[in-house]
C-alpha positions as CSV (number, residue, x, y, z in Angstrom):
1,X,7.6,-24.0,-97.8
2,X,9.5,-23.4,-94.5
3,X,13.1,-22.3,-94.1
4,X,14.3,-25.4,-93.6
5,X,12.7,-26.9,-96.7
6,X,14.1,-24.1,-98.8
7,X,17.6,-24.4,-97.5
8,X,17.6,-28.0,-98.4
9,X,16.3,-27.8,-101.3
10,X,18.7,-24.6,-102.4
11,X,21.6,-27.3,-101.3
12,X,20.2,-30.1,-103.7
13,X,20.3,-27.1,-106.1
14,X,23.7,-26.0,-105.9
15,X,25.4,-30.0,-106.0
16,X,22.7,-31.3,-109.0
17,X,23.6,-27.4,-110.8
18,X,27.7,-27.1,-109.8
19,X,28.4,-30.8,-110.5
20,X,30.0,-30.8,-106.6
21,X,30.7,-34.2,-106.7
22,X,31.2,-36.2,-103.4
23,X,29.3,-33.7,-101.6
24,X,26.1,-34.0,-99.4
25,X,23.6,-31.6,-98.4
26,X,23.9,-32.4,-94.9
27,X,27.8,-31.6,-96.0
28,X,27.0,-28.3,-96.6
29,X,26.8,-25.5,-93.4
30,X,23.9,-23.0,-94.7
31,X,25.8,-20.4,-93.3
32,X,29.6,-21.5,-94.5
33,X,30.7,-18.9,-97.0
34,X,29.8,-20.3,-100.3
35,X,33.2,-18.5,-102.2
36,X,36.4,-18.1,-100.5
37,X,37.0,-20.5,-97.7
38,X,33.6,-22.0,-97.2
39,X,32.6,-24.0,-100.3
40,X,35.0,-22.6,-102.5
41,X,32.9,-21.7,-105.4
42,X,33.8,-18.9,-108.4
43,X,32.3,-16.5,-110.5
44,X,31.3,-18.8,-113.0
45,X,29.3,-21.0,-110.2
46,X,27.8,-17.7,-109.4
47,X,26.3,-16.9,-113.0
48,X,24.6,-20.3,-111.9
49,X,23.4,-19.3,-109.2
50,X,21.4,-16.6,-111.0
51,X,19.9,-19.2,-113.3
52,X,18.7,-21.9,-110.3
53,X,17.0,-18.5,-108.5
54,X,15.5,-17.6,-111.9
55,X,14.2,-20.9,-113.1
56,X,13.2,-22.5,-110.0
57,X,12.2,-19.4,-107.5
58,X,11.1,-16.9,-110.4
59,X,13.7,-14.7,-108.1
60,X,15.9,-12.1,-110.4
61,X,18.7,-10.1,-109.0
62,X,17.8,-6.2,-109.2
63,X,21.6,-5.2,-109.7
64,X,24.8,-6.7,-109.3
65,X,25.3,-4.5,-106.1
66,X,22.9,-6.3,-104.2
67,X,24.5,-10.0,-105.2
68,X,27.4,-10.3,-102.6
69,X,25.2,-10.1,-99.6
70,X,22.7,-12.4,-100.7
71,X,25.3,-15.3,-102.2
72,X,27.0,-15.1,-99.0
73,X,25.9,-18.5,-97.8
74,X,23.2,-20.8,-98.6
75,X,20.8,-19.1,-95.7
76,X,21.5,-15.4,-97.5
77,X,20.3,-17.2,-100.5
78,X,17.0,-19.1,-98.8
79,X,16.6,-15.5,-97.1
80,X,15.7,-13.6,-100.3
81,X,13.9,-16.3,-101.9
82,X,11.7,-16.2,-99.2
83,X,11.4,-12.5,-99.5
84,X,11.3,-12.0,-103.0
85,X,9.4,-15.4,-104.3
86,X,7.2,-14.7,-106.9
């Protein structure tokens, strides 16, 4: 799977997971800030966002520490997938 792919499929993802209705992938800039300004998402979203890496990328957070940088924007995200893909 390329980068691309992965991006777009982490965007399907995050609007089929986070219920972001009236959104597109193609309305979502992979490297917009996913909380805060960007897509305004919260730490409950985020808990989810452990669960879609874990279930569909076999991709588990080693700490907490780490989880800012790589929930930064969609591209963090696709970015240590691809690095830490089982």
């Amino acid at each position: 799977m390329t980068m691309e792919q992965l991006i777009q499929e982490l965007k399907e993802h995050l609007i089929e997971e986070l219920n972001l209705e009236d959104i597109t992938p193609e309305d979502i800039d992979a490297e917009a800030p996913l909380f805060g300004e960007g897509l305004g998402l919260d730490s409950i979203d985020a808990l989810e966002i452990i669960l879609i890496l874990e279930k569909n990328y076999g991709v588990r957070l080693a700490n907490s520490a780490e989880a800012k940088p790589v929930f930064y924007s969609v591209k963090t995200l696709a970015e240590y997938v691809m690095q830490n893909r089982k």
